[in-house]
C-alpha positions, -999 to +999 in steps of 0.1 A: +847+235+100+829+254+072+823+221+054+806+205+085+784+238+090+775+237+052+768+197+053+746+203+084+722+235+070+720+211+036+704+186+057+677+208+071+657+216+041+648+177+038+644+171+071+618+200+072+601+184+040+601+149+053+585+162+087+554+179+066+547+158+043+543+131+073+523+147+087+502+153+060+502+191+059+507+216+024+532+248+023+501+269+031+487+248+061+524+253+077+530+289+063+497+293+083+505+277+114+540+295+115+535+327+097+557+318+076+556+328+038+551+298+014+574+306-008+603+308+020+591+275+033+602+262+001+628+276-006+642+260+029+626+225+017+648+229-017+679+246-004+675+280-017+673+295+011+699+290+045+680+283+081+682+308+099+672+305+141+638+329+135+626+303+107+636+271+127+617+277+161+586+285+149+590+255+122+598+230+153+572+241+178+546+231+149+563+200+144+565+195+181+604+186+176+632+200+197+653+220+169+686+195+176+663+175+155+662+199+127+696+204+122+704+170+132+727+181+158+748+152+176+732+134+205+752+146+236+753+114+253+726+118+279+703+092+281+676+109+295+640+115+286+638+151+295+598+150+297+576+184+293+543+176+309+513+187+294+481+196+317+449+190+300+412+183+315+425+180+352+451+149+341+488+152+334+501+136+301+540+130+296+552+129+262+571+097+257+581+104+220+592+135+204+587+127+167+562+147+148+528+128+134+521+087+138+519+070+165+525+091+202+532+071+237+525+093+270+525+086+305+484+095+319+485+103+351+444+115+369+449+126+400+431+112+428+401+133+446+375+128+472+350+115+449+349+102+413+347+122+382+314+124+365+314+107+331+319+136+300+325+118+270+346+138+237+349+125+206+384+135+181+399+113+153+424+087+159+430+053+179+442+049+214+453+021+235+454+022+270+475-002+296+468+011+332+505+007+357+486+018+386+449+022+402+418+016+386+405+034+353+368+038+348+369+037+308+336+047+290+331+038+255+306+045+235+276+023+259+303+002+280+315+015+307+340-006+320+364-007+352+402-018+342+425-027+372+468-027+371+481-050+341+450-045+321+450-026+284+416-015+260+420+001+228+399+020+207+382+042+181+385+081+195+353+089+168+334+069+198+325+092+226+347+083+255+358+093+286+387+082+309+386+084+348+394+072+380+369+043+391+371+047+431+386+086+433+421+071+435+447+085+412+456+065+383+486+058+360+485+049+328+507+042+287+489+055+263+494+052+225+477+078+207+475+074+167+458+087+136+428+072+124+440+037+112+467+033+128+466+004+157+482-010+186+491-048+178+500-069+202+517-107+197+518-130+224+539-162+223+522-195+228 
């Protein structure tokens, strides 16, 4: 049992520096983030130092992995997507994917209301792709404003100011994949 514990907290230090350096982010961004000194950070990246449970949470809520996934603890067997929604600008966006950095799927769900949202286009960094499962989306980008009914799908550069929305006041479903800048859907379709 002692080996299997030992063989486990080995693995964690290059899970943990596999995990920053995808996402792209130095000892001090994440000693930042976690308050976390740099030179304990690497000593958990190397192995010099053992994980303990007040290192590992903060590490995996930046990250935005459950900490199974830093120890690499077993699967137990449940299928499941337990799914954590996230409330942002008056829509509701379930996480389909739990890895840190790349690309990110969530379920968009915009409520319906009495009349239809006002247009307030953002701008961030990235690429998004949008299929729509239900309703009708009102999708501004950049000068088009455009109206995308069940089955349809629109990607695009997030640097463009956009805004996503319901088109009649109905509520709306929709996939979204969410990626850095680069990074795009691609879709094949067989003759």
């Amino acid at each position: 049992m002692a080996d299997e514990t030992d063989e486990v907290l080995d693995a964690v230090g290059p899970r943990l520096r596999a995990l920053r350096k995808h996402r792209g982010l130095t000892l001090a961004d994440l000693s930042a983030s976690t308050g976390i000194s740099e030179s304990t950070l690497s000593r958990l990246e190397s192995g010099g130092r053992r994980p303990t449970l007040e290192l590992l949470l903060p590490l995996a809520r930046v990250h935005g992995v459950p900490l199974d996934d830093l120890v690499g603890a077993p699967r137990t067997g449940d299928p499941r997507i337990h799914l954590r929604p996230i409330h942002r600008h008056g829509m509701t966006f379930l996480p389909l994917t739990r890895r840190a950095g790349g690309v990110q799927a969530f379920k968009m769900l915009i409520p319906g209301r009495d009349e239809p949202a006002e247009p307030a286009p953002k701008t961030h960094g990235g690429y998004e792709w949008v299929y729509v499962l239900n309703g009708r989306l009102r999708l501004v980008v950049g000068d088009r404003d455009l109206i995308l009914p069940p089955g349809e799908a629109a990607e695009f550069d997030t640097s463009l100011p956009h805004w996503l929305g319901s088109a009649d006041g109905g509520a709306v479903e929709t996939l979204v994949l969410f990626g850095p800048q680069g990074e795009r859907a691609h879709v094949r379709a067989r003759s």
